[in-house]
C-alpha positions in Angstrom: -17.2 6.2 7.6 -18.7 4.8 11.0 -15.3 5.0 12.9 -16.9 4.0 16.1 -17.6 0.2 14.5 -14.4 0.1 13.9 -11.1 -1.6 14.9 -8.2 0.9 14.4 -3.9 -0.4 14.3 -1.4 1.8 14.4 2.0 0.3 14.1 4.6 2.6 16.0 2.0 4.1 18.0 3.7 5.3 20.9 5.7 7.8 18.2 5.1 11.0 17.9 2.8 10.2 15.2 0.9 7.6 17.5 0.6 10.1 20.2 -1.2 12.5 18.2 -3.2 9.9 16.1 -4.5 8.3 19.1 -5.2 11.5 20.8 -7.4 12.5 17.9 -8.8 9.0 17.3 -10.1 8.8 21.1 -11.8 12.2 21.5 -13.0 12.9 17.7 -13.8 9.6 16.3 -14.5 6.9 19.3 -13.4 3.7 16.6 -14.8 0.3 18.6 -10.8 -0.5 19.3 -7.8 1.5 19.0 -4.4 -1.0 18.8 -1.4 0.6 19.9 1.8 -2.1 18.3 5.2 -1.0 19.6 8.4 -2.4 20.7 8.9 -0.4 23.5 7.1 -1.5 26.6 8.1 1.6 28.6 6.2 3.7 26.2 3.9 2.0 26.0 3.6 1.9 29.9 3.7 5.7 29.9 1.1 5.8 27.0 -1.1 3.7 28.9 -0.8 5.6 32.0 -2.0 9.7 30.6 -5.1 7.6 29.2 -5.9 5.3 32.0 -8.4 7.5 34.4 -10.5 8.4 31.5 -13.6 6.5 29.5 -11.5 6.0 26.2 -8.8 3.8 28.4 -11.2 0.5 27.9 -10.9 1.1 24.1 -7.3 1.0 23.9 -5.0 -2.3 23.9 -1.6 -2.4 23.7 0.8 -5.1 22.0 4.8 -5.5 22.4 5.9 -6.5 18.9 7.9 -5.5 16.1 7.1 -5.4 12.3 9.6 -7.3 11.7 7.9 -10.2 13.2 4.7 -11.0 11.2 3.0 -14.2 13.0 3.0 -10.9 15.8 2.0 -8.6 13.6 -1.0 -11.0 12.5 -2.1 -11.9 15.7 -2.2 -7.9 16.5 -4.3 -7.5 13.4 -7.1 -10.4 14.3 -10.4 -8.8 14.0 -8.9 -5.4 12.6 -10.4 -3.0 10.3 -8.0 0.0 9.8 -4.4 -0.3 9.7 -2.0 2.6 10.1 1.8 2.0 9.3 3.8 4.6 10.9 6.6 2.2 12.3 10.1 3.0 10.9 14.0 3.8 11.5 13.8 7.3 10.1 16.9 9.3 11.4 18.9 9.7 8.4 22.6 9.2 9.9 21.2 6.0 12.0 20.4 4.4 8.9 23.1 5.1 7.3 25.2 4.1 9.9 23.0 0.6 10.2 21.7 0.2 6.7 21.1 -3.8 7.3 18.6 -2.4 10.3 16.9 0.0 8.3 15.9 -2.5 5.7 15.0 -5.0 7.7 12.5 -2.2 10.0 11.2 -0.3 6.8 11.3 -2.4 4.1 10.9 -6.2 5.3 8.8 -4.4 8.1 6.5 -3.1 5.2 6.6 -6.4 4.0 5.2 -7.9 6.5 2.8 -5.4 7.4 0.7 -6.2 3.8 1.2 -9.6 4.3 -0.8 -9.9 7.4 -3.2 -7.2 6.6 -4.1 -9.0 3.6 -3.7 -12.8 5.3 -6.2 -11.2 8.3 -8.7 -9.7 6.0 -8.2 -6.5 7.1 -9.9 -3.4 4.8 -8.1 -0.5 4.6 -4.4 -0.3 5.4 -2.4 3.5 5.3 1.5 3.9 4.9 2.5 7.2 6.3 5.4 8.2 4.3 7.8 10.8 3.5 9.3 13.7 1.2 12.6 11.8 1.3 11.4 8.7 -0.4 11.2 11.3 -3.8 14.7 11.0 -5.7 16.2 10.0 -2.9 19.8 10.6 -1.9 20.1 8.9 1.5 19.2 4.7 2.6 16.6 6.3 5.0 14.8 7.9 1.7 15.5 4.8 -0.4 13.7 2.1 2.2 10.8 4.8 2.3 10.2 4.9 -1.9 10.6 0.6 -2.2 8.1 0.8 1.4 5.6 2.7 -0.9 6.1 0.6 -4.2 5.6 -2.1 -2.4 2.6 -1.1 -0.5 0.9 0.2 -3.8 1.3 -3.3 -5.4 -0.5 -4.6 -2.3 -3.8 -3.8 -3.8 -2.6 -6.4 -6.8 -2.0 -9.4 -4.2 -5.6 -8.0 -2.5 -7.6 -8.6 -5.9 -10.5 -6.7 -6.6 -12.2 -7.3 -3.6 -9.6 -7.4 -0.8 -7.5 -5.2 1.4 -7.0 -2.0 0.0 -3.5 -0.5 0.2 -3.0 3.9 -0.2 0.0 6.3 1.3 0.0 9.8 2.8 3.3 11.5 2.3 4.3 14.7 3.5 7.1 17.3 4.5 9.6 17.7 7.7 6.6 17.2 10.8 8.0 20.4 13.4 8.4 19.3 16.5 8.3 15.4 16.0 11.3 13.5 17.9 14.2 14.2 16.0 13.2 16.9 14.0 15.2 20.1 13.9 13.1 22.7 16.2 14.9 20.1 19.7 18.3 21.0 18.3 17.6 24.6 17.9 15.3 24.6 21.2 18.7 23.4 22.8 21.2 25.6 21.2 19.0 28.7 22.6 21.5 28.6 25.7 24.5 29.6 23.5 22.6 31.4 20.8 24.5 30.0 18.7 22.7 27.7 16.1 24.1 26.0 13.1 22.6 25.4 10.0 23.9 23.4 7.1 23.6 26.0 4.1 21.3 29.1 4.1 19.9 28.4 1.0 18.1 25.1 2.6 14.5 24.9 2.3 12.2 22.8 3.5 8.1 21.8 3.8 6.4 23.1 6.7 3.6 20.6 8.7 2.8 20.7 12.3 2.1 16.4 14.2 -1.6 17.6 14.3 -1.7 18.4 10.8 -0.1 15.2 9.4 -2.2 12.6 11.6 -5.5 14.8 10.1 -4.4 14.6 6.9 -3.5 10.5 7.5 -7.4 10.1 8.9 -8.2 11.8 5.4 -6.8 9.8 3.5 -8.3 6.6 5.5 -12.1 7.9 4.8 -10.9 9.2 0.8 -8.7 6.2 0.0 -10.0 3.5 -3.4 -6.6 1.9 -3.1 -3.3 2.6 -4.5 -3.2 6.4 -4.1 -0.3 8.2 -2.5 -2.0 11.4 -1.1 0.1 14.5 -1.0 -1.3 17.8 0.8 -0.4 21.2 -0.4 1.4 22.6 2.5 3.5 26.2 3.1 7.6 25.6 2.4 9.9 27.1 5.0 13.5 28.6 5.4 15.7 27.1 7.4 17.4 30.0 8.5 14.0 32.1 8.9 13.3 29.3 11.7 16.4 29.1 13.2 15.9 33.4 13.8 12.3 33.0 14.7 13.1 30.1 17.0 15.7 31.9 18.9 15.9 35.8 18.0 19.2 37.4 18.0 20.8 34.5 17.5 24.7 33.8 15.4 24.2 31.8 12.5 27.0 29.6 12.3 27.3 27.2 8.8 28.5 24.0 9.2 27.8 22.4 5.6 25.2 20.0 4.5 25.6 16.3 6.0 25.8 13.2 3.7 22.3 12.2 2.3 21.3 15.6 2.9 19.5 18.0 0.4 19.2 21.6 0.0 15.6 21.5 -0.8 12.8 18.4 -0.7 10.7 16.9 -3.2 7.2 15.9 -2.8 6.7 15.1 -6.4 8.7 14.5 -9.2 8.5 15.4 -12.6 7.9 12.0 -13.9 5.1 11.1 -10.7 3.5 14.4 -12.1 2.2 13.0 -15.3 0.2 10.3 -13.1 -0.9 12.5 -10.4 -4.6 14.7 -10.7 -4.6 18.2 -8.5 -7.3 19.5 -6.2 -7.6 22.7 -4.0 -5.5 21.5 -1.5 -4.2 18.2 -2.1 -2.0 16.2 -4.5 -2.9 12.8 -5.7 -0.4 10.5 -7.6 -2.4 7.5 -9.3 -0.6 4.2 -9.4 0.8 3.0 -12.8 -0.7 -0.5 -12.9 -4.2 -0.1 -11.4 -4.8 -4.0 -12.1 -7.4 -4.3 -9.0 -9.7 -1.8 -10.2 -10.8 0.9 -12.2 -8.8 4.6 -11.4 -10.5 6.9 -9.5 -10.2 10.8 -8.5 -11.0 11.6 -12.5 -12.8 14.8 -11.2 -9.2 16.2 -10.6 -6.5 19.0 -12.5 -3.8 16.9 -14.6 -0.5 19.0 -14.2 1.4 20.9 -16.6 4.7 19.0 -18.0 7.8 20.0 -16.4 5.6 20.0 -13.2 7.7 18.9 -9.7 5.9 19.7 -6.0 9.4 21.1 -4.6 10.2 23.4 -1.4 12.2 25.7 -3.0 9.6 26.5 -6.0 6.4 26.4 -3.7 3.7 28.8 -4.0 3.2 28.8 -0.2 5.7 30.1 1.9 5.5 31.2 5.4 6.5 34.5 6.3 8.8 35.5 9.5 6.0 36.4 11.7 4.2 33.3 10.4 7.0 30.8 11.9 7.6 33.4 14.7 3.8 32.8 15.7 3.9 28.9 15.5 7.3 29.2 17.0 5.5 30.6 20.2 3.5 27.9 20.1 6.4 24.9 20.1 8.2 27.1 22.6 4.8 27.1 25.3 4.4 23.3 24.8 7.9 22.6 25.6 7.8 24.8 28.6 4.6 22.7 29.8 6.5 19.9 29.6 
């Protein structure tokens, strides 16, 4: 793919996941344009200032909208190529909390993020999703799982020769705004850290990892694939220790619309997904734009499910004590 003919949109780009993805885009990949479409015009400020005294600031443009505005969202995506969705509510109590917000952000959003790809002609358009939209228990996972049905049967309102419509969904992202590591990172000062239930599991990814796997998925994508990478599961407890040693471990219960371990891929997803060395990819069920793709791959045994608790993968305490060093020298440079 010649990423530097290219016009590149990332909705929610001054996210975590737009930090990272336009980091990468503007030092690997040089795309013609790089579109960063927020809401928040301080951000966006900010953003625009760590890039401006370098060569990469004259490909970046920045627009104040929201997806849930579409004639914004099509103007955005005038002369576009590429499309990134990362915009969403995602904090799981928020949503439950405001659960007429969350559907009109992640699932009306969605909405009106195909329509305008496919009304502006754009080609390739990636939902970046999440574990929680698998059987989910919560509104947060639920808006996620209709986001990617509905973004799959984009490719059927595309045709055969239109925009083209594929997902990348992965585990917990470590150190993203809101994740866990901030709340453990802060409890360091009591050493005191609370976890719901020591039996909680969960997948393992690092921002960097994510975004790559998201660019993958952009050059690899026919349309209608939800990509899945095969990545290490975690305890939640083994974090806690390697994120702050010596610490009291104090249970507090699992929240509402909380599990004790995550799902990547269910049982029934399993029968339509293929397996390569280290990636997942679950087919859609009504390929009506096209013939299937990715025939080269591993069906999966029945009974198969892609869960946390039953990965092959885990990391080991001196695995997540390593990385932890890692989060713990980037938040002390900040």
């Amino acid at each position: 793919m010649d990423w530097q003919s290219l016009a590149v949109l990332v909705t929610g780009g001054t996210g975590s996941f737009g930090h990272k993805f336009t980091e990468i885009m503007l030092r690997e990949y040089h795309p013609r344009k790089l579109i960063i479409f927020s809401r928040d015009e301080l951000k966006q400020h900010e953003m625009r200032q760590a890039w401006e005294d370098t060569p990469a600031c004259d490909t970046l443009r920045f627009f104040i909208g929201d997806v849930r505005d579409k004639d914004r969202l099509l103007r955005a995506m005038h002369g576009v190529d590429i499309v990134v969705h990362a915009a969403a509510l995602k904090q799981v109590p928020a949503c439950e909390y405001n659960p007429f917000e969350a559907v009109l952000t992640n699932v009306m959003g969605a909405k009106n993020v195909v329509d305008a790809a496919l009304d502006a002609g754009v080609t390739r358009a990636l939902l970046v999703s999440t574990d929680k939209a698998v059987n989910p228990v919560n509104l947060y996972g639920a808006t996620k799982l209709c986001a990617e049905k509905m973004w799959i049967q984009g490719n059927s309102y595309a045709g055969e020769n239109g925009t083209r419509f594929s997902c990348v969904r992965y585990g917990n992202v470590v150190g993203s705004r809101g994740s866990v590591v901030p709340l453990f990172l802060q409890q360091r000062r009591s050493r005191v850290v609370t976890i719901t239930d020591e039996r909680m599991t969960r997948f393992w990814i690092t921002i960097e990892q994510g975004v790559r796997f998201a660019i993958r998925g952009i050059e690899m994508m026919y349309g209608g694939e939800v990509f899945v990478p095969k990545i290490p599961s975690m305890r939640m407890i083994g974090l806690a220790r390697a994120l702050v040693p010596d610490c009291t471990i104090r249970y507090i219960g699992i929240r509402p619309g909380e599990k004790l371990h995550e799902v990547m891929i269910s049982e029934d997803e399993a029968r339509q997904a293929r397996e390569f060395d280290d990636m997942y990819v679950v087919l859609p069920l009504f390929p009506w734009w096209g013939d299937s793709h990715w025939r080269e791959g591993r069906t999966l045994p029945d009974g198969f499910r892609y869960a946390s608790d039953t990965n092959d993968r885990w990391l080991t305490e001196s695995d997540l004590r390593r990385m932890s060093e890692g989060i713990l020298a980037g938040v002390e440079r900040e």
